[in-house]
C-alpha positions in Angstrom: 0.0 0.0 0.0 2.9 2.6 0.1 5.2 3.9 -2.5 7.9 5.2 0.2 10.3 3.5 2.1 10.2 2.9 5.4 12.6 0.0 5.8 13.5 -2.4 3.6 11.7 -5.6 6.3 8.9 -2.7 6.1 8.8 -3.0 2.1 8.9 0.7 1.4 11.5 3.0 -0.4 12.4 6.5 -0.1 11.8 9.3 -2.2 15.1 10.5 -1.0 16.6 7.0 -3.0 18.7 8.1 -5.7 17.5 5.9 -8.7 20.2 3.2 -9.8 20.6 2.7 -13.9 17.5 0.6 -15.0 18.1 -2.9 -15.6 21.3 -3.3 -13.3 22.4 -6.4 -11.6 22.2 -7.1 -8.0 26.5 -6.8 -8.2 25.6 -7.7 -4.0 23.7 -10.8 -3.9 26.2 -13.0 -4.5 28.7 -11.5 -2.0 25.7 -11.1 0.9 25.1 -15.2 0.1 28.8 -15.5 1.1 28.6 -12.6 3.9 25.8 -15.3 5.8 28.1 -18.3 4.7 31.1 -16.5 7.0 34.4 -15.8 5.6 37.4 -14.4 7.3 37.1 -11.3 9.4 39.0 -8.0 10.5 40.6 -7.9 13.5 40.7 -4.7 13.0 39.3 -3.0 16.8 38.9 0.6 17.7 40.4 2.2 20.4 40.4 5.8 21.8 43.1 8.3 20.2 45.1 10.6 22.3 46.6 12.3 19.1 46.4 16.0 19.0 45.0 15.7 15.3 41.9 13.2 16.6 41.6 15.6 19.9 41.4 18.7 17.3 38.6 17.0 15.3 36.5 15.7 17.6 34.2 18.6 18.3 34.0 18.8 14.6 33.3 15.1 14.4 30.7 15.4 17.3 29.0 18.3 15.1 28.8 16.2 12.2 27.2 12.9 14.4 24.2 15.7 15.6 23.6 16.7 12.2 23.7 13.1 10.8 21.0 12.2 13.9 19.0 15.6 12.4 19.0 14.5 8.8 18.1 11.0 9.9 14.6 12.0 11.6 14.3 13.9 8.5 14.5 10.3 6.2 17.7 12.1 4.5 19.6 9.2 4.3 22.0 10.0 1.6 22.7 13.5 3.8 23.1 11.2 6.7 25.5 8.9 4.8 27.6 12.1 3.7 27.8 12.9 6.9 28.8 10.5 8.7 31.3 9.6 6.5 32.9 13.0 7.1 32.9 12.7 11.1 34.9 9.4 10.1 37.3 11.0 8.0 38.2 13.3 10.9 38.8 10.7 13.5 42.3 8.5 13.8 40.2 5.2 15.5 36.4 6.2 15.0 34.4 4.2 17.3 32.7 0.7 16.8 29.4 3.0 17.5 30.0 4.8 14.8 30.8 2.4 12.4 27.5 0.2 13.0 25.8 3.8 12.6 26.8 4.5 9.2 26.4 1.2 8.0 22.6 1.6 9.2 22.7 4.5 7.6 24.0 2.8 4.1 21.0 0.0 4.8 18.3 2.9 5.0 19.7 4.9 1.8 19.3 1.3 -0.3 23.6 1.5 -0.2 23.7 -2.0 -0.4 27.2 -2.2 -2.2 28.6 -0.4 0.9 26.7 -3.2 3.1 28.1 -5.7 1.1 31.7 -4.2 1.3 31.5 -3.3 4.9 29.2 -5.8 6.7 32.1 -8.4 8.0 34.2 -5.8 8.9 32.4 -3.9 11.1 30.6 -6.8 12.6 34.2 -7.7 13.8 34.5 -4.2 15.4 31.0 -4.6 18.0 30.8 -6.3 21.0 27.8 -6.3 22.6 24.6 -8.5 21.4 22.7 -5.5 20.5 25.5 -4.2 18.8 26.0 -7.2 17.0 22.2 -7.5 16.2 21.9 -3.9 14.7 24.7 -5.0 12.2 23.2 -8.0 11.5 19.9 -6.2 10.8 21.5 -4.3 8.1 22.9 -7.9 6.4 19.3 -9.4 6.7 17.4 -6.2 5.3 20.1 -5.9 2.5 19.5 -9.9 1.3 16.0 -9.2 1.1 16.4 -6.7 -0.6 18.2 -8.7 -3.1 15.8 -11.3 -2.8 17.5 -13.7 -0.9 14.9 -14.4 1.0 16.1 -18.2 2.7 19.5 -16.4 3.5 18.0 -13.3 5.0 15.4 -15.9 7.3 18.5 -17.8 8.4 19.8 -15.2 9.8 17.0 -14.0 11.1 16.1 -16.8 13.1 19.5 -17.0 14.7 18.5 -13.9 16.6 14.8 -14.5 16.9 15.7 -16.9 20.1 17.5 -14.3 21.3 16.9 -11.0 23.8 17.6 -7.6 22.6 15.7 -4.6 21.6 17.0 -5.1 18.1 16.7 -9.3 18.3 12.9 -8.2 18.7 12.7 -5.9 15.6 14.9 -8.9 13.8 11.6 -11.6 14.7 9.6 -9.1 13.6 11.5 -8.9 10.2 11.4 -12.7 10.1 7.6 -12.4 9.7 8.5 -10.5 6.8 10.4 -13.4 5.2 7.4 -15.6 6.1 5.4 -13.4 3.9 7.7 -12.8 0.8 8.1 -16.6 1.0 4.5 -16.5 0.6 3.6 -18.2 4.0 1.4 -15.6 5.2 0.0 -17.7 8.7 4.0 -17.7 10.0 3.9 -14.1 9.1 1.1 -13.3 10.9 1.9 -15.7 13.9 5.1 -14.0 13.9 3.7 -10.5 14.8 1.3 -11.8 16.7 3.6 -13.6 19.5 6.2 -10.0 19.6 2.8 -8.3 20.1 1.8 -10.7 23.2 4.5 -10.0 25.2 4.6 -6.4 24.1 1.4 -4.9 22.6 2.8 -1.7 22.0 5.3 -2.7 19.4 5.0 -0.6 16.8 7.3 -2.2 14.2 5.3 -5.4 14.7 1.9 -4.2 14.3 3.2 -2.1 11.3 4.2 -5.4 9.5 1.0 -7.5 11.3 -0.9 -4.7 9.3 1.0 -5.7 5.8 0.6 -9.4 6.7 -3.3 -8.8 6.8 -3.7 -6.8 3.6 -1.5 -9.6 1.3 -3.4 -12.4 3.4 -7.3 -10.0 2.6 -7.7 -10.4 6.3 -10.6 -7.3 6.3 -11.5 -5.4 8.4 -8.6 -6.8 11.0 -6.2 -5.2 8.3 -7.6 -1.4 8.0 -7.8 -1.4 11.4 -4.2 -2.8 12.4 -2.8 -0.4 9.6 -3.7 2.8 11.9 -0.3 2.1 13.3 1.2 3.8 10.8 1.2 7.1 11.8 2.9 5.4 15.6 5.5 4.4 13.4 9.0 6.8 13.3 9.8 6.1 9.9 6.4 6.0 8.3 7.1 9.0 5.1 4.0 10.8 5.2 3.8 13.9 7.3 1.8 13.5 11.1 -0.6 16.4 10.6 -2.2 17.5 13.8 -5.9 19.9 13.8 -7.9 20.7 16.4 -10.7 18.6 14.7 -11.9 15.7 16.3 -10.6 12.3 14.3 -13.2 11.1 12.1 -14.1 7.4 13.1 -17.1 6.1 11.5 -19.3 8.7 13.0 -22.7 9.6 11.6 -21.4 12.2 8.6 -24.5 13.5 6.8 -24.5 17.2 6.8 -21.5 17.0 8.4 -18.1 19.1 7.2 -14.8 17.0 6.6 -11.5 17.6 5.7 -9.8 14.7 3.8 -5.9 14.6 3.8 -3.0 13.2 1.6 -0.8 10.9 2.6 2.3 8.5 1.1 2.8 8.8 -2.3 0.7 10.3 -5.3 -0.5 6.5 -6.5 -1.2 6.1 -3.1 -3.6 9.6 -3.2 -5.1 7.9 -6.0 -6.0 5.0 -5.3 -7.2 6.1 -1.8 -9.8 8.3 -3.8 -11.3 5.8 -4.9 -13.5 5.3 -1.9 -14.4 9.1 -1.5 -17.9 8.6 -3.6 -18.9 6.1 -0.6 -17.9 9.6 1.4 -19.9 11.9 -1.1 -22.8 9.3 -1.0 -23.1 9.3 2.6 -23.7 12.7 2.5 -20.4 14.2 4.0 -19.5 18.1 3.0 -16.1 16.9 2.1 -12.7 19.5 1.2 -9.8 17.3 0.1 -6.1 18.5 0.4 -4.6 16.6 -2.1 -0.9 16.9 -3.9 -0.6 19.9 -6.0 -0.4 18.1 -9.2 -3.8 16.0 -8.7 -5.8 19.2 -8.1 -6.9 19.6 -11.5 -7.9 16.0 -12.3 -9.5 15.4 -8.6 -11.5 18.9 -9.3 -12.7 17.4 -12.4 -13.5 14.1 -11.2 -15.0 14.7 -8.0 -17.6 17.7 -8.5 -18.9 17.4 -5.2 -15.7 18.0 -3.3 -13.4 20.7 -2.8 -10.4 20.2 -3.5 -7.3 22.1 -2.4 -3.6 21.7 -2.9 -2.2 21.0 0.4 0.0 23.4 1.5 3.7 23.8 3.3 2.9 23.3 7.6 4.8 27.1 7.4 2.0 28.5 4.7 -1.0 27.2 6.4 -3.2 29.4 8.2 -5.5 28.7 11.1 -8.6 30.2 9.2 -8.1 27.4 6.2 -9.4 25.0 9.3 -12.2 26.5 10.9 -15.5 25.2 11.0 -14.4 21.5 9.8 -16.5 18.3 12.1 -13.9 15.9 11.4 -10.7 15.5 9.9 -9.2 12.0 8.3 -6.6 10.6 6.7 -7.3 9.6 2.9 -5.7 5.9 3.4 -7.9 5.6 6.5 -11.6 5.9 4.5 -12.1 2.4 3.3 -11.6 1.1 7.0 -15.1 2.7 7.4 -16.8 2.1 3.8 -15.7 -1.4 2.4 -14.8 -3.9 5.5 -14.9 -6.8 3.7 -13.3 -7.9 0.0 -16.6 -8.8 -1.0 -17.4 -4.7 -0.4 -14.3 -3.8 -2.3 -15.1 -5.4 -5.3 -18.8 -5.0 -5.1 -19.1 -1.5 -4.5 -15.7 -0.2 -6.7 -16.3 1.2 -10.4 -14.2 4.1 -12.0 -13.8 6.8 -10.5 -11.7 9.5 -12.4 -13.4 11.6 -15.5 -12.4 11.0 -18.7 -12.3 12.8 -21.7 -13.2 11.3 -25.3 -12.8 14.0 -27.4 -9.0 14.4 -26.3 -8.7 10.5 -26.0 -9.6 10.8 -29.6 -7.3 13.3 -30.8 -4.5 11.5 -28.5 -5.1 8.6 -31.3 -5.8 10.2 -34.1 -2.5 12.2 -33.3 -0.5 8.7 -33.5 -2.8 7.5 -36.4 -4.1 4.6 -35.2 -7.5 3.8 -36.9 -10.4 4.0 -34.7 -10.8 -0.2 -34.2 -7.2 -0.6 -33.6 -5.9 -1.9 -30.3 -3.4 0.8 -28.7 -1.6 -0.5 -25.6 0.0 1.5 -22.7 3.0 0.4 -21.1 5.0 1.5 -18.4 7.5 -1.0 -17.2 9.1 0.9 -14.0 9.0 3.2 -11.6 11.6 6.9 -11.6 12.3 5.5 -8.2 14.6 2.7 -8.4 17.0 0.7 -6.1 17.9 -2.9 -5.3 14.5 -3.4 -3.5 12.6 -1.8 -5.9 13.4 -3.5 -9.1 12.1 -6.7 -7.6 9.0 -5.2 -9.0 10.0 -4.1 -12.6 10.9 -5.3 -15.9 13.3 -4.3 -18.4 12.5 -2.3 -21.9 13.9 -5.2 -24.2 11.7 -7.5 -22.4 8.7 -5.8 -23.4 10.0 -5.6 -27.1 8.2 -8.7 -27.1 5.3 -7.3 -27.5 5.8 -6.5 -30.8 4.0 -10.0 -31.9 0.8 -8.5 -30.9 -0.7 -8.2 -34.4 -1.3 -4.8 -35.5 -1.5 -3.3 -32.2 -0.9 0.7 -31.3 1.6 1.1 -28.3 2.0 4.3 -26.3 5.0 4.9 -23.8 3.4 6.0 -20.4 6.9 5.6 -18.9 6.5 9.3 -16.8 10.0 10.0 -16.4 13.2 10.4 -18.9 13.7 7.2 -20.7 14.5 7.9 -24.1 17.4 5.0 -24.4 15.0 3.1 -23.5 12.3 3.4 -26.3 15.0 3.6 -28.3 16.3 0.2 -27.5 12.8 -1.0 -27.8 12.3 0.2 -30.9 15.3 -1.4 -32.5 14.0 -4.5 -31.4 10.9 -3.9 -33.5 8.3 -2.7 -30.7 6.7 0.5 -32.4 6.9 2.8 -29.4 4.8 6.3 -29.4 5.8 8.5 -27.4 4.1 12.5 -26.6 6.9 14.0 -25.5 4.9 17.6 -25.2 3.2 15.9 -22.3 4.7 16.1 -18.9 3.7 12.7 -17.3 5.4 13.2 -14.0 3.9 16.4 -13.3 1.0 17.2 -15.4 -1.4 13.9 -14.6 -4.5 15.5 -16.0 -2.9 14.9 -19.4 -1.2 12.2 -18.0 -4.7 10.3 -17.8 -6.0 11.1 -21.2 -3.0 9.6 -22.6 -3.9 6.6 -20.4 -7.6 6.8 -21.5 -6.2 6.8 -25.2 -5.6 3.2 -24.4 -7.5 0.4 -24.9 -5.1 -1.9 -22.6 -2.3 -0.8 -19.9 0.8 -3.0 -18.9 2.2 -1.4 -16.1 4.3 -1.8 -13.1 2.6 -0.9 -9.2 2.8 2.7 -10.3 1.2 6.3 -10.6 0.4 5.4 -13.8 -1.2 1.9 -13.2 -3.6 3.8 -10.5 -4.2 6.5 -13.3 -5.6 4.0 -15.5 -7.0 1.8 -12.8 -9.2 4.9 -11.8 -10.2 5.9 -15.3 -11.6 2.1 -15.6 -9.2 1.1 -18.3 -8.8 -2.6 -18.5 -5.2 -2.4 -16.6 -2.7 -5.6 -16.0 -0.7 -4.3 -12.9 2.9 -6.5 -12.4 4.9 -6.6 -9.4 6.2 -9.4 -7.0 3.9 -11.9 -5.7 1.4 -11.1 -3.1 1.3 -7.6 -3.5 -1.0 -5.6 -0.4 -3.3 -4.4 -2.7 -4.1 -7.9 -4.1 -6.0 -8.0 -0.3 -5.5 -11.7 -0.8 -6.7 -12.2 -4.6 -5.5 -12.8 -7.7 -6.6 -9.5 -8.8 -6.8 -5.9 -7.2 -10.3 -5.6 -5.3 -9.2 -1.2 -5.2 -9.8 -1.1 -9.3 -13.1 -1.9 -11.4 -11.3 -3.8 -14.5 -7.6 -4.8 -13.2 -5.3 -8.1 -13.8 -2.5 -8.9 -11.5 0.8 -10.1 -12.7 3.2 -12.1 -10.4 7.2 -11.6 -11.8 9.5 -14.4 -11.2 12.9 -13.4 -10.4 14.1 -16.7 -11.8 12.3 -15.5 -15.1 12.5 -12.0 -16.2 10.2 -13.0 -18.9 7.5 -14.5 -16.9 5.2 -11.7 -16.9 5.5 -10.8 -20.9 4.9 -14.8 -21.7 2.3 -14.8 -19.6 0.4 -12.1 -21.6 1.3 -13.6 -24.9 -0.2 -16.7 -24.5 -3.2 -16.0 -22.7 -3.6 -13.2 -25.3 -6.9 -14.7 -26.2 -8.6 -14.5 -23.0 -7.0 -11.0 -21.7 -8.0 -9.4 -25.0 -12.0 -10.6 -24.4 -11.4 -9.2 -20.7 -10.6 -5.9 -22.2 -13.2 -5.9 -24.4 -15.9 -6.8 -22.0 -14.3 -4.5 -19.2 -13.8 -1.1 -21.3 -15.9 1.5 -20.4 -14.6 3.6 -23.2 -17.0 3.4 -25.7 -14.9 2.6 -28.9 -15.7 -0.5 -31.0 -12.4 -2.7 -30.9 -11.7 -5.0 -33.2 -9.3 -7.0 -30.8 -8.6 -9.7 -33.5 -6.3 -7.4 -34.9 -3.5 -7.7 -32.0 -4.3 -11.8 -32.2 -0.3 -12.9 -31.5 2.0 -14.5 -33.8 2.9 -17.3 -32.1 4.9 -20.1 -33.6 
């Protein structure tokens, strides 16, 4: 359910990650599978300096350690890396301390190459358990991150028999495992057992929460994933009102403000449920991200919506006179409890337009029967973690055996090379450049609405189409959260879900191709578009 990272055991990444080039390698996994195998270690220990140089620079070093503990509340983890790598460089024998610090830091930023590099040494530095198990947090979260999932729960379970603050965050990471592996009852069990003996872990109620949504365990799951805003390194800002907390309360008549939270899909999606709000006769005003004010203004008539402003530029009169106040994530706790409700009561919920939808094909001359396809194959934010969920351009040149199909590039962010590349593999590749995908999403969603069919990865753009109604396949790793336990996406009207295997980059695209037949009458039956088809035309050539 979120776009932002958290930690890597929470399965969110940072929009302070610096993308890596699409497409690498893991160059780590390898080395992390031989880190948990052992190998030999520094004996390399610190001990405190007397030199003039290291008594000179320790003030500055000590200045640097604040600021690195500043940035780090902040979720500046590249800032924080910088820095503490600075307060090293001034020190003759920096501390073990500091050390295991910046190699957290690394593990939050998605550094995993300077995990992989550092890890053995610096676990030889530490000397304490909970020293040691902060290090050894690092190595786990890093080889899931790779995917290594067996060798991440084996050293997990090492420390889950063990008693430290961070041996308890390690068990609850272990639940984690259980999930990715796809064993959703150990995951759940997991949490469930740190939570006994202390209910008011946050960290395990967090992941209980993700556990629940993969597993569709509703309304347990909305209700458990409340904790995020009791969780330190949950992205989204805590915004406090002097307005009650809406919670289920009688709302006819009744004035509420609606706020944004995680990422812009996120926003999206979340909107989804605000009809049930409309229909329940709430007066609703929705602060929203500044670039979804024009297509939520248009799609939601009945609300008003405002673009959510800096804490520093808001003004107390913008907030008088509101009943309630609530989260946008938080509305379907209250409106669709069950799976059965999600999918029943869910239909599209962003206005088109199919006078520009038309001119967006006519503008790539694709005759009005033809079959035009959207793809977008990754998200701007990439990392290790992340690319678990993504596909490479070549791999989509395989669609290029779809018949006479149209294809549009909804890939929001630079990535000329790679229509290039698909292009010279024979995928005919449209792309508007004129159009700003990652900032101008009212265009953004008649481009998607030009399509009859969208491949995309769990991103913005997915939820753009998603909401316009567009017959969508969404790809990503297996049990996804907002799969709420299906084999489908109970948030969207007309959406297909996509498992990758890492074992087979090609999984996903071979799955389409030869189930062409029955995804093409999907779209057709599904499309609320209006335009007469004539899906035989992308029929696959197979041999």
């Amino acid at each position: 359910m979120s776009t932002a990272r958290i930690s890597l055991s929470a399965e969110m990444a940072s929009e302070a990650d610096r993308p890596s080039p699409a497409g690498t390698s893991i160059r780590g996994a390898s080395a992390l599978t031989q880190a948990v195998a052992g190998g030999a270690r520094s004996t390399m220990v610190a001990k405190p300096s007397t030199s003039p140089r290291d008594r000179k620079n320790r003030k500055k070093a000590d200045r640097l350690i604040k600021e690195a503990a500043e940035a780090l509340e902040l979720r500046r983890y590249k800032e924080v890396e910088n820095l503490y790598d600075k307060a090293i460089a001034l020190l003759d024998r920096p501390s073990p301390g500091l050390w295991m610090h910046r190699l957290t830091a690394a593990s939050k930023a998605a550094n995993h190459d300077y995990v992989v590099d550092n890890y053995e040494r610096i676990r030889a530095m530490v000397t304490s358990d909970e020293e040691l198990a902060i290090v050894d947090h690092t190595l786990i979260d890093c080889l899931i991150a790779a995917g290594c999932f067996r060798e991440a729960l084996k050293t997990a379970e090492v420390w889950s028999v063990r008693k430290t603050k961070s041996s308890t965050a390690i068990k609850s990471v272990a639940g984690v495992i259980h999930s990715r592996l796809g064993d959703f009852d150990k995951a759940i069990a997991a949490q469930k057992s740190i939570l006994a003996a202390e209910p008011t872990h946050v960290l395990a109620r967090w992941h209980l929460a993700l556990h629940q949504l993969e597993a569709g365990h509703l309304p347990a799951a909305f209700d458990t994933y409340e904790a995020r805003w009791e969780l330190p390194e949950f992205p989204s800002e805590r915004r406090t009102f002097d307005i009650p907390r809406w919670n289920g309360e009688n709302i006819e008549g009744k004035r509420i403000l609606v706020w944004r939270e995680q990422g812009v899909g996120d926003e999206i999606r979340f909107a989804g449920v605000l009809p049930d709000l409309v229909s329940a006769g709430a007066r609703i005003t929705l602060e929203c991200s500044a670039k979804l004010v024009a297509l939520f203004k248009t799609s939601f008539p009945d609300v008003e919506v405002r673009a959510v402003r800096r804490p520093a530029e808001r003004k107390p009169e913008d907030y008088q006179d509101f009943d309630f106040e609530v989260p946008i994530g938080s509305l379907a706790r209250f409106f669709r409890s069950t799976v059965a409700e999600m999918q029943a009561r869910c239909t599209p919920w962003l206005k088109r337009d199919a006078i520009v939808e038309e001119r967006l094909r006519a503008a790539m001359q694709a005759a009005p029967q033809l079959p035009v396809i959207g793809l977008c194959w990754r998200s701007s934010n990439q990392n290790l973690h992340r690319n678990q969920n993504y596909v490479r351009p070549e791999h989509l040149a395989a669609f290029k055996l779809l018949g006479r199909s149209g294809f549009i590039c909804l890939q929001y962010d630079e990535c000329s090379a790679e229509v290039s590349l698909m292009r010279e593999l024979g995928l005919p590749v449209t792309v508007f450049s004129s159009i700003d995908q990652m900032n101008d999403l009212m265009a953004a969603s008649r481009l998607a609405g030009a399509c009859d069919l969208v491949i995309s990865a769990g991103t913005a753009t997915a939820e753009l189409a998603a909401g316009l109604g567009v017959p969508t396949i969404i790809f990503g790793r297996k049990q996804s959260q907002i799969q709420l336990g299906t084999d489908g996406v109970p948030w969207h009207p007309a959406t297909r879900y996509r498992p990758l295997d890492s074992e087979d980059p090609m999984t996903v695209v071979k799955s389409i191709l030869f189930n062409w037949p029955d995804i093409a009458a999907w779209a057709e039956s599904a499309s609320v578009s209006g335009r007469q088809i004539d899906w035989r035309l992308s029929a696959p050539a197979l041999e």
